[in-house]
N, C-alpha and C positions, 0 to 999 in steps of 0.2 A: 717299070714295075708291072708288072702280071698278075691279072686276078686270077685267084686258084677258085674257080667255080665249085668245084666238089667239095674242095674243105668248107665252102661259105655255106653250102649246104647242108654240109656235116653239123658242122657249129648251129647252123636253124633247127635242125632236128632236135641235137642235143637238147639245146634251151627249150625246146617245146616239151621233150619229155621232163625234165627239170623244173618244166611250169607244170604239164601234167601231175607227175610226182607231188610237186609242193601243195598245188590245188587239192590234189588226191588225200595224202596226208598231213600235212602243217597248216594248209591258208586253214581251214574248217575250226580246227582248233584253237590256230591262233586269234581268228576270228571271234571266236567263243571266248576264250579267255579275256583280250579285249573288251568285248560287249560285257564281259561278265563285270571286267574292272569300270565300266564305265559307269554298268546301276550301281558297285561301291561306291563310287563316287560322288556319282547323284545321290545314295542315299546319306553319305557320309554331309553333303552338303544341304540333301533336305533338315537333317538331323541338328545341324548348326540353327539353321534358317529357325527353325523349331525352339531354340536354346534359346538363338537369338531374342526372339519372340517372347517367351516366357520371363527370360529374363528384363526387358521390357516392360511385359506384364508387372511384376516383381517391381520394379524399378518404380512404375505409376503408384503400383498400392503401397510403396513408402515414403513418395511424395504428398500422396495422399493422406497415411496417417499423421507426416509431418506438421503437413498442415492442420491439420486435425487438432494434433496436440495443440500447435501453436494457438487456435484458436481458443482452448479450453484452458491455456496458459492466460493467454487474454481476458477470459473471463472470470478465471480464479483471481488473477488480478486486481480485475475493477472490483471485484466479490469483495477483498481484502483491505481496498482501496474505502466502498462505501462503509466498511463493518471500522474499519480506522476513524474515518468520519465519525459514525456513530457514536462510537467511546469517546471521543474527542468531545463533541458534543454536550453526552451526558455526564462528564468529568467537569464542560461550564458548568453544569447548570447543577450540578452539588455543588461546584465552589460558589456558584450565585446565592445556592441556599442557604450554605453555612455562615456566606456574610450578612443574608439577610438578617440570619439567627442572632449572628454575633453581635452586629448592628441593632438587634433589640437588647442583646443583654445589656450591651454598653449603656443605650439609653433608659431602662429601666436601671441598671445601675445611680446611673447621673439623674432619675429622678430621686431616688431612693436616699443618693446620698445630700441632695436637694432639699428635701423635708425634713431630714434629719437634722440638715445646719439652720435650716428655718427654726424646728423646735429647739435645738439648741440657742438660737436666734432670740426667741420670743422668753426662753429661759433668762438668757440674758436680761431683756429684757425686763423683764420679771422683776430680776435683782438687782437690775438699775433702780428701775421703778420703789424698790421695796428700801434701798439705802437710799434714794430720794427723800422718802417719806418719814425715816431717822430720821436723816438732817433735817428737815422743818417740823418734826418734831422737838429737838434738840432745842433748833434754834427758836429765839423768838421769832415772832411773826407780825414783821410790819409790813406794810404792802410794798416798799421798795424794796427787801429780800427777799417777798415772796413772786415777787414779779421774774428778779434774776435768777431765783432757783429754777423757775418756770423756762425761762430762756435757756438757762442752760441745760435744763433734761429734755428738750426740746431740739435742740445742738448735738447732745449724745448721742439722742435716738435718730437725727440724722445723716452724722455719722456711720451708725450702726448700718445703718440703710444703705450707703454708699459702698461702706466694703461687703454687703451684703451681694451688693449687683457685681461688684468688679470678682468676685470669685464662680 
């Protein structure tokens, strides 16, 4: 096999003006184009970075108001929680009153009705005492009938006394 010197030189030339050529008109522009596509890029990706960023941002202040709320949920809470209390409270303390209330009427009732059976009591009384006083009037009066009439309104009226206590 034979090198063909002059073609090997041909072919050197060619490629050089080939490269001259392309240098001359294509590398510069391609070059350009390139560089042009690469600040798109950078800016396309400072542009994210930037998004990114914000959104971030964004993301913190709704963590933030979350919390926020939650907080203020917490304390509308306890807020609701001590005003429950409260009512709770002052709902004892009218039922406390009303018993105390009712608790006096009852016992003024039960004195009321108390003195009432007393007078009626002493009424009775009265008219024991007073059909007593018929019969030894009626009756003759020797000391051994006047003794037993004695005894027995004496008896009555303790009587009287006994269902007096037991009511």
């Amino acid at each position: 096999m034979q090198l063909d010197y002059g073609q090997i030189v041909t072919q050197i030339l060619g490629f050089l003006i080939v490269l001259w050529i392309m240098k001359r008109f294509a590398w510069k522009p391609l070059l350009r184009i390139l560089e042009e596509r690469k600040k798109r890029v950078q800016s396309e990706l400072d542009e994210a970075e930037r998004r990114k960023a914000d959104m971030e941002a964004l993301r913190q202040q709704y963590e933030d108001k979350l919390k926020s709320i939650d907080a203020e949920a917490r304390v509308r809470l306890q807020e609701a929680v001590k005003n429950a209390q409260k009512i709770a409270s002052e709902i004892k303390e009218e039922a406390r009153t009303d018993v105390k209330e009712m608790l006096g009427r009852a016992r003024d009732e039960i004195a009321r009705d108390r003195a009432q059976a007393l007078v009626e009591l002493r009424n009775e009384v009265v008219n024991m005492a007073v059909k007593a006083s018929e019969k030894i009037l009626r009756q003759t009066l020797d000391a051994e009938k006047h003794r037993k009439m004695i005894a027995d309104f004496i008896k009555d009226l303790d009587q009287v006394d006994a269902q007096s206590k037991h009511s």
